[in-house]
ROLO-407416 format. One record per atom (N, C-alpha, C): atom name; residue in three letters; residue number from 1; x, y, z. Coordinates in Angstrom, 2 decimals. Layout:
SITE vexse gufi loza       X       Y       Z
SITE    CA  ala  NUM       X       Y       Z
...
This chain:
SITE vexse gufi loza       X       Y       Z
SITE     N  unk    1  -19.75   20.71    2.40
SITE    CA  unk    1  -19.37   19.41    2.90
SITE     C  unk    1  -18.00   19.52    3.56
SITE     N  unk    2  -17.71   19.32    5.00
SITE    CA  unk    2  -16.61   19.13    5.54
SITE     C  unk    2  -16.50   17.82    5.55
SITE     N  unk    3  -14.95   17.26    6.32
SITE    CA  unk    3  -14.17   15.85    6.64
SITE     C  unk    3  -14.59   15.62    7.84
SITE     N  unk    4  -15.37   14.75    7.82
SITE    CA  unk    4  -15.89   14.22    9.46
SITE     C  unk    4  -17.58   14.50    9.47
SITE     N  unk    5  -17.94   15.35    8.36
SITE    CA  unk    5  -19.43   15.69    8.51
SITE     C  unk    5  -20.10   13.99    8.49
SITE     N  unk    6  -21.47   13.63    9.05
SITE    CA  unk    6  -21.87   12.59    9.41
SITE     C  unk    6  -23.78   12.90    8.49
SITE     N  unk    7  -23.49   12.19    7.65
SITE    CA  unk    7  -24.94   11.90    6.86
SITE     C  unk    7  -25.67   10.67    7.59
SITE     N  unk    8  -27.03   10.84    6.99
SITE    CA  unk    8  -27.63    9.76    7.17
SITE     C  unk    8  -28.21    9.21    6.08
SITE     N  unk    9  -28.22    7.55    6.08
SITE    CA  unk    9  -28.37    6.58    5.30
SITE     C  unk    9  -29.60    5.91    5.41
SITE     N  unk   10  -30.53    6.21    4.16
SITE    CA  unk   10  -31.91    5.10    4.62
SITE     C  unk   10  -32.05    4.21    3.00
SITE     N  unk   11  -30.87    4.10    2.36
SITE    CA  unk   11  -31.36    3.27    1.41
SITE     C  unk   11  -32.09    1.61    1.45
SITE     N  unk   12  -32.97    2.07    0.78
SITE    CA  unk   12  -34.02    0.79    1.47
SITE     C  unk   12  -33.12   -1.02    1.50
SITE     N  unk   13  -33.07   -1.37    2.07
SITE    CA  unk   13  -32.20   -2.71    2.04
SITE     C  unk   13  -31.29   -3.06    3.03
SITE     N  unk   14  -30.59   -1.46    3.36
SITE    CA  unk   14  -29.52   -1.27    3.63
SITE     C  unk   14  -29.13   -1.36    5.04
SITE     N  unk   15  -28.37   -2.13    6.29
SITE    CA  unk   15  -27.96   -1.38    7.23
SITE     C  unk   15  -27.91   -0.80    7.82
SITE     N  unk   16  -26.84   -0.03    7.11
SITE    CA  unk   16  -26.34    0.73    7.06
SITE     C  unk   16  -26.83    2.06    7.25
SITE     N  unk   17  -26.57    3.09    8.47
SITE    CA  unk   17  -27.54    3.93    9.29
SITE     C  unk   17  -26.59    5.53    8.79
SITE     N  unk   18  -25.45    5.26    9.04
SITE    CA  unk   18  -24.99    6.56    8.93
SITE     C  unk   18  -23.84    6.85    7.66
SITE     N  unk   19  -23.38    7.53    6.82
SITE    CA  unk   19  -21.83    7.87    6.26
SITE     C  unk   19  -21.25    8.87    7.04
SITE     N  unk   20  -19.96    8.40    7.35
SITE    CA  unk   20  -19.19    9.48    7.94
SITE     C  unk   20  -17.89   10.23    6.47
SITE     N  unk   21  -18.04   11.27    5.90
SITE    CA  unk   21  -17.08   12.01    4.90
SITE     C  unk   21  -16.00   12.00    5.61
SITE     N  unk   22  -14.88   11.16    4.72
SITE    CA  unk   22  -13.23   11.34    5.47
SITE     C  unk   22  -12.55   11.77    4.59
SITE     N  unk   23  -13.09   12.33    3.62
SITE    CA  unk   23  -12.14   12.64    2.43
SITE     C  unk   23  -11.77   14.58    2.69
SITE     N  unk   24  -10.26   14.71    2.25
SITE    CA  unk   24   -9.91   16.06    2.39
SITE     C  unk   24  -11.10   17.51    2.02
SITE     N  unk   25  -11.17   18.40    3.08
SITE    CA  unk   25  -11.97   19.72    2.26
SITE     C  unk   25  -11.18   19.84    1.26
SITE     N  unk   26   -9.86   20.18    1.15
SITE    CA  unk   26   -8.88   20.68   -0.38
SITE     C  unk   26  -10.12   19.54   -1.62
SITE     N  unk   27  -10.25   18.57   -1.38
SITE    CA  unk   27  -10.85   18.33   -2.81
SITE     C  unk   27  -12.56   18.54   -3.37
SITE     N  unk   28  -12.40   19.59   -2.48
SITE    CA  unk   28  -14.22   19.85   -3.03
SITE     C  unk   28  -14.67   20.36   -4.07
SITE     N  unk   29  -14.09   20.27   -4.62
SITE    CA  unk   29  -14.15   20.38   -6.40
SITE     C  unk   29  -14.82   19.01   -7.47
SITE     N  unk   30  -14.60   17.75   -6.41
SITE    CA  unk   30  -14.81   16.76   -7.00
SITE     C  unk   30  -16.16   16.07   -6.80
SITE     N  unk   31  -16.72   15.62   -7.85
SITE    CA  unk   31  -18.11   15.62   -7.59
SITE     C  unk   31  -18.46   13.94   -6.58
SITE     N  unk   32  -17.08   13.77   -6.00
SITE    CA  unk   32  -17.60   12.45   -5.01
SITE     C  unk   32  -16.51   12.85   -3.51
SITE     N  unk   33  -17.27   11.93   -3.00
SITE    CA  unk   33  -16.62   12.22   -1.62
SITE     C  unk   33  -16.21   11.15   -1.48
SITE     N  unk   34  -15.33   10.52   -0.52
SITE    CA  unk   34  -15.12    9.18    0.54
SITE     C  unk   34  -15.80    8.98    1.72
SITE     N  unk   35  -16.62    7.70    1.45
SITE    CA  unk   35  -17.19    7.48    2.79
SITE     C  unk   35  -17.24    6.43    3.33
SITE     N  unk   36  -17.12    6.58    5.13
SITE    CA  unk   36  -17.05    4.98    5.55
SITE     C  unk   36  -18.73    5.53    6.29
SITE     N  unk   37  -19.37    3.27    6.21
SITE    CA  unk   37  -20.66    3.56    6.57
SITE     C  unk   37  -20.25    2.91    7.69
SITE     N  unk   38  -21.71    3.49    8.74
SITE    CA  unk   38  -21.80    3.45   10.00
SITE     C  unk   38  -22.38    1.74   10.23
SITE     N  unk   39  -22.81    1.55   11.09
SITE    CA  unk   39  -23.74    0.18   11.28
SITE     C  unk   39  -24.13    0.36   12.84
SITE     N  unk   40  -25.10   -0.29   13.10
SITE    CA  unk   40  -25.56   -0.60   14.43
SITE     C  unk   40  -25.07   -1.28   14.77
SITE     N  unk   41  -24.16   -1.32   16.26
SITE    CA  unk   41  -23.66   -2.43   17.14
SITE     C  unk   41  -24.69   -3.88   17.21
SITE     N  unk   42  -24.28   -4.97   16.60
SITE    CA  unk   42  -24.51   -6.19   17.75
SITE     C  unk   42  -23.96   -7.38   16.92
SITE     N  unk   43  -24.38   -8.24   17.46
SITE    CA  unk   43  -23.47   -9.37   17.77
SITE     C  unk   43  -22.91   -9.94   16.06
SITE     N  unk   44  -24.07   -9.77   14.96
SITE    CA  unk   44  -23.35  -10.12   13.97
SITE     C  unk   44  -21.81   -9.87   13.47
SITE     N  unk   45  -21.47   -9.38   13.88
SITE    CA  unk   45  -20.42   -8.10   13.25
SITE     C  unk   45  -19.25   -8.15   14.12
SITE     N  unk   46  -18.27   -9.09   13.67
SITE    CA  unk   46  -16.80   -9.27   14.51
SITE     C  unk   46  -15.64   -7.54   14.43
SITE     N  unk   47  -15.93   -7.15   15.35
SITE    CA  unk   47  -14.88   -5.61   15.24
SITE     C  unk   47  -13.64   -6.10   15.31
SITE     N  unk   48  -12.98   -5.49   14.50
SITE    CA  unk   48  -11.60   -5.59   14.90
SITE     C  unk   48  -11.18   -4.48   15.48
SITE     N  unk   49  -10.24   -4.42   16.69
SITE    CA  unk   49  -10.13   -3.49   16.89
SITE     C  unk   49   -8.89   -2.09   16.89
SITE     N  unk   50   -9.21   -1.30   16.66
SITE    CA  unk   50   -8.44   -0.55   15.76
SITE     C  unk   50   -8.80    0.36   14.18
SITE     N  unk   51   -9.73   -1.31   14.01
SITE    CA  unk   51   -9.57   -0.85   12.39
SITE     C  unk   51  -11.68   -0.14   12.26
SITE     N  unk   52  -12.49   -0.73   13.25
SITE    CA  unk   52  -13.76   -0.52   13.26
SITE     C  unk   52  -14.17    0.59   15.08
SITE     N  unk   53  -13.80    1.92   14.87
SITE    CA  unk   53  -14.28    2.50   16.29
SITE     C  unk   53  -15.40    2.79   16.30
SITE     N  unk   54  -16.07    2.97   17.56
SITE    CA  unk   54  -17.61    3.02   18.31
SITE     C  unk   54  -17.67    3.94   18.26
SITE     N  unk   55  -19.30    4.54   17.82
SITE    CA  unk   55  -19.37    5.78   18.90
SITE     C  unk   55  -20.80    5.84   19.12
SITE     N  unk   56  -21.40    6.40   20.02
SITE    CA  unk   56  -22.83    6.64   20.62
SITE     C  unk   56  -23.38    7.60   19.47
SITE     N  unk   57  -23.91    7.59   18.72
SITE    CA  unk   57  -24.91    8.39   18.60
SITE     C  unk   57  -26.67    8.64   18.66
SITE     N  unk   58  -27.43    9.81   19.03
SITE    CA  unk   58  -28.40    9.58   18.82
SITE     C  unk   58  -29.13    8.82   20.06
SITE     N  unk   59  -28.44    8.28   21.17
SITE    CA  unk   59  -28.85    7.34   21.45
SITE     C  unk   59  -28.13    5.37   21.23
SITE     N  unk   60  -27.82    5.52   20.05
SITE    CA  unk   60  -27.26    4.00   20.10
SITE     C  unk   60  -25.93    4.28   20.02
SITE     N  unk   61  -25.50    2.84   20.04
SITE    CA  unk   61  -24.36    2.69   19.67
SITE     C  unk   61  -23.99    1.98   17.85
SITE     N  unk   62  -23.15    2.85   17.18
SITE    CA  unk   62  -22.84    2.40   16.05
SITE     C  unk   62  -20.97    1.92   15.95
SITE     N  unk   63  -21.11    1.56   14.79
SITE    CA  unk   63  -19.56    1.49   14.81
SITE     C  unk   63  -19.22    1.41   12.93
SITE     N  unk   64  -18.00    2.13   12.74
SITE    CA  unk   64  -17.48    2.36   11.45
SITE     C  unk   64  -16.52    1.20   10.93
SITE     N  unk   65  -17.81    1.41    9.98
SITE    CA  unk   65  -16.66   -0.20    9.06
SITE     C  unk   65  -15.64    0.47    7.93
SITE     N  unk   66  -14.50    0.64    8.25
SITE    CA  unk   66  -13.64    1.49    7.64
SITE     C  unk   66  -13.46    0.29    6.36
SITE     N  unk   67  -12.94   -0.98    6.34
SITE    CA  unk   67  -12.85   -1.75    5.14
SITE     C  unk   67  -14.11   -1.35    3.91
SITE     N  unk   68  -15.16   -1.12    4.43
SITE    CA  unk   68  -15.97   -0.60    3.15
SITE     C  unk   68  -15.83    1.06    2.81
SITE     N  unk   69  -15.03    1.57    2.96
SITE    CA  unk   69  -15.01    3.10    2.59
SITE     C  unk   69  -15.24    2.81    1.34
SITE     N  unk   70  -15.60    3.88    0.54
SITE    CA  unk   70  -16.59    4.08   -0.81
SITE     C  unk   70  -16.28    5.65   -0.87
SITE     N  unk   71  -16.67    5.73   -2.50
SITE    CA  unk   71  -16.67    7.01   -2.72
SITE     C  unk   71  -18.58    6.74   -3.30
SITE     N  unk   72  -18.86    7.85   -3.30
SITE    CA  unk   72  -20.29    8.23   -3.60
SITE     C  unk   72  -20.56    9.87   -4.05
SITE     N  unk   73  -21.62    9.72   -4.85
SITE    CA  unk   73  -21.52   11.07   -5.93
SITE     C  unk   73  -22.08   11.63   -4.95
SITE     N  unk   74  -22.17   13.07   -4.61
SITE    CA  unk   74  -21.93   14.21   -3.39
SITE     C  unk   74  -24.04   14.34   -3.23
SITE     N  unk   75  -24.59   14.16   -4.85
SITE    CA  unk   75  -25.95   14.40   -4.71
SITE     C  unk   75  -26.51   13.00   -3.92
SITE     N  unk   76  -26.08   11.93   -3.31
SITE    CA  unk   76  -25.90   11.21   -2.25
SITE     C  unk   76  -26.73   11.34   -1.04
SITE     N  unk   77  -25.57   12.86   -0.58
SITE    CA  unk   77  -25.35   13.06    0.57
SITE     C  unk   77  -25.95   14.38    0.86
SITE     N  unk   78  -27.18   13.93    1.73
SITE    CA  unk   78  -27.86   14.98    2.06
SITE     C  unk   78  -27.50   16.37    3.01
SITE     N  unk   79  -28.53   16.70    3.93
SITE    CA  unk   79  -27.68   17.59    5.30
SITE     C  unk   79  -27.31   17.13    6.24
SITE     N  unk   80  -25.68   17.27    6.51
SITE    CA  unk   80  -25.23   16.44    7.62
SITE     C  unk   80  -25.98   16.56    8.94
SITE     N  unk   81  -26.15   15.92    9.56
SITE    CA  unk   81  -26.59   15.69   11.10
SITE     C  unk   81  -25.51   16.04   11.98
SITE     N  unk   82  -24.74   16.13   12.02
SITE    CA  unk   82  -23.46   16.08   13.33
SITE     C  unk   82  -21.89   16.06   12.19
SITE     N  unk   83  -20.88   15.60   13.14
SITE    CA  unk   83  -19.83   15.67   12.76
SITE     C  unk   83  -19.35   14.49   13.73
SITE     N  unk   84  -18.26   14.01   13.20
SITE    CA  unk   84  -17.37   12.90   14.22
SITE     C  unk   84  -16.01   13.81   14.04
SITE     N  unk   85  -15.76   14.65   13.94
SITE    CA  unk   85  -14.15   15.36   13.75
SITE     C  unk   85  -13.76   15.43   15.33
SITE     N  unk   86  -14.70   15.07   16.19
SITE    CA  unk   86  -14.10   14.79   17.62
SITE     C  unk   86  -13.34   13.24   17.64
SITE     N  unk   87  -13.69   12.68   16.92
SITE    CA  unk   87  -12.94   11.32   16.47
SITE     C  unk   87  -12.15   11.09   15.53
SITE     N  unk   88  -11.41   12.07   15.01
SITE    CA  unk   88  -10.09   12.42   14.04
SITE     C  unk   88   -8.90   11.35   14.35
SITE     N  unk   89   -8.85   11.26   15.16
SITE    CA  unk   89   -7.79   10.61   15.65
SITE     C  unk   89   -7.84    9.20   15.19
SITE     N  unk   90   -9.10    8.88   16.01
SITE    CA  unk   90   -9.47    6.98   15.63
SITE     C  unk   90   -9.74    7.28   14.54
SITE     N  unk   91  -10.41    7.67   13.47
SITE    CA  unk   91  -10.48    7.58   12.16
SITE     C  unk   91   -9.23    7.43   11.29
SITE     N  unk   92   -8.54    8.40   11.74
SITE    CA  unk   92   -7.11    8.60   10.31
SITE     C  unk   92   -6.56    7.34   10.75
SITE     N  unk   93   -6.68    6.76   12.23
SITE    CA  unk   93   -5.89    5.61   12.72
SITE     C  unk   93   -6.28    4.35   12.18
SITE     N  unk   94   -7.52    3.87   11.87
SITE    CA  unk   94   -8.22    2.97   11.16
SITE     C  unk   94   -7.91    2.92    9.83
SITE     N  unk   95   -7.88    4.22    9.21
SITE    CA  unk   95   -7.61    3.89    7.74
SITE     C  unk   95   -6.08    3.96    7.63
SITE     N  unk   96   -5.38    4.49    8.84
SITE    CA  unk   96   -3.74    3.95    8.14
SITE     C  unk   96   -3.85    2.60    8.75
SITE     N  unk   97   -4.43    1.93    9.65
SITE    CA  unk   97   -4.39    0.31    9.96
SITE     C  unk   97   -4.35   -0.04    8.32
SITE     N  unk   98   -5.66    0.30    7.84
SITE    CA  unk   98   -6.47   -0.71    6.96
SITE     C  unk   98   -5.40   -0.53    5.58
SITE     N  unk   99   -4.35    0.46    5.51
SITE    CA  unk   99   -3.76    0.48    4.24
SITE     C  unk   99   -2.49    0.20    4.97
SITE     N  unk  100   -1.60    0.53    5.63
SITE    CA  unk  100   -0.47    0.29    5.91
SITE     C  unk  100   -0.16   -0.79    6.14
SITE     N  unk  101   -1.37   -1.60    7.48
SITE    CA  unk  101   -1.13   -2.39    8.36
SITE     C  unk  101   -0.36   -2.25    9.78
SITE     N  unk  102   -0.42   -0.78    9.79
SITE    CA  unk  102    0.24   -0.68   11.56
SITE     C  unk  102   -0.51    0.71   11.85
């Protein structure tokens, strides 16, 4: 499991399409990870922006709801599909929004 690896989500009920892992490799010792879930773009869903970035995958467009990051036990999280570590940037930037406030 790397930081940025991108699972997929089919718990029945749920949304919620993808987890993106933002939590450090140094702690892979621990039997949970941090994850923010993905969602499908549309109109329900007020982005703020900054704190929720887009990205295409697959075909659609999703976007990360960083306010729900979660930790989840690692047997969870299946084989990643992709990676977002091309989006390092907007990520670490969202979650220092969402805790700092700047």
């Amino acid at each position: 499991m790397a930081q940025f690896d991108l699972y997929p989500y089919d718990k029945s009920g749920s949304r919620v399409a993808w987890l993106v892992d933002v939590q450090s490799n140094l702690m892979d010792t621990l039997q949970t990870r941090i994850v923010i879930p993905l969602y499908p773009m549309d109109s329900r869903h007020k982005l703020i922006r900054g704190l929720n970035p887009t990205v295409d995958l697959f075909g659609g467009m999703f976007f990360l709801s960083t306010p729900e990051m979660a930790a989840v036990h690692v047997r969870e999280l299946k084989q990643p599909t992709g990676s977002l570590f091309e989006m390092r940037n907007q990520i670490m930037a969202a979650m220092d929004l969402l805790f700092t406030g700047i």
